[in-house]
N, C-alpha and C positions, 0 to 999 in steps of 0.2 A: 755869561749872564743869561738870564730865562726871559724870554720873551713872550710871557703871558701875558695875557689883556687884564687891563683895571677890571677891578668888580664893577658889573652894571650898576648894582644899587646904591654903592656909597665911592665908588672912585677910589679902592684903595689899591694903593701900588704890591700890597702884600700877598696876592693870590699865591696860589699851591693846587698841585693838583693831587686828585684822591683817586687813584682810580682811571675812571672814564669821565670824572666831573671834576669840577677847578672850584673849589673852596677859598669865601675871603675871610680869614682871622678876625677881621674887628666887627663884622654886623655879621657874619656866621650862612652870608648867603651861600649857595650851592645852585650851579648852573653847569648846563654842557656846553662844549665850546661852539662856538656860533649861533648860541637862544639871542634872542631879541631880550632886550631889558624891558623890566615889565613897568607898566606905567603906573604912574604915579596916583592914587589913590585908587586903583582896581584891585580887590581882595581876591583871591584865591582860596577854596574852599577846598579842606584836605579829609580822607577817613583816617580811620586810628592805622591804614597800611600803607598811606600817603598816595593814592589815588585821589584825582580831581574831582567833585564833584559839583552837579549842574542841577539847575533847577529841573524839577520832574520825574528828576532818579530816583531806584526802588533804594534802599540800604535794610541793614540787617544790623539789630541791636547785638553786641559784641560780649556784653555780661547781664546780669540783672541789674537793674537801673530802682532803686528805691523811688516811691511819689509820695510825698507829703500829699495826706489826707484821702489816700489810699488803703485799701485794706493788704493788697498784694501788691508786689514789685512786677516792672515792666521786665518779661522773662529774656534773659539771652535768649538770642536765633530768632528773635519775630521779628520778621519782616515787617516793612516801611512803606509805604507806596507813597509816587506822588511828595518826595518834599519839597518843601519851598524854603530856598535859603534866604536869610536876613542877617543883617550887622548887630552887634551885641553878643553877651555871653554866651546866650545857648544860640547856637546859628541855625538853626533848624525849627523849621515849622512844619507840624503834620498830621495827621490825624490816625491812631491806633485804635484799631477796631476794639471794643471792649472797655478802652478805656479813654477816648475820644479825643480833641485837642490837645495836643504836646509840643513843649518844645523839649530839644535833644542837643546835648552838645556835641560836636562831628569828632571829637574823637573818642565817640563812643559808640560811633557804627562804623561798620565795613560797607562799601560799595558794593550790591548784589549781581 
């Protein structure tokens, strides 16, 4: 029998390992062996390459990003400074030169 540990986040006895990481079947968590289970209502903010990100970081737009009531779209490759992450659909708040307050959804930047 395999003597893997319950998933931290839903306690299933069904884990598997992938790898270098232990995958649980029923809520699809992925962790390495011996993280700390993450607490309960702290979000984690991911780019489109699954790097963490933290309030203050630069990111870099990943494609053209259309803007309602805009003449041009916000171009891949322009850099970000300075976000501020928030809860909601787009998780990102920031300000792009040119075209001024935005919000961005994170996985549609990369960590710069």
């Amino acid at each position: 029998m395999s003597t893997l540990p319950n998933c931290p986040k839903c306690n299933s006895e069904y884990t598997y390992e992938n790898g270098a990481l232990l995958v649980c079947p029923e809520c699809g968590h992925e962790w390495t062996p011996g993280e700390a289970a993450p607490e309960e209502g702290t979000r984690v903010w991911k780019d489109a390459n699954g790097n963490v990100l933290q309030d203050g970081d630069t990111v870099t737009v990943i494609k053209d990003l259309k803007v309602k009531g805009a003449s041009s779209p916000i171009k891949g490759g322009t850099k970000v400074k300075n976000i501020r992450l928030v809860e909601g659909d787009h998780d990102i708040d920031c300000r792009i030169e040119g075209f001024g307050a935005m919000q961005l959804k994170s996985e549609f930047v990369r960590k710069a």
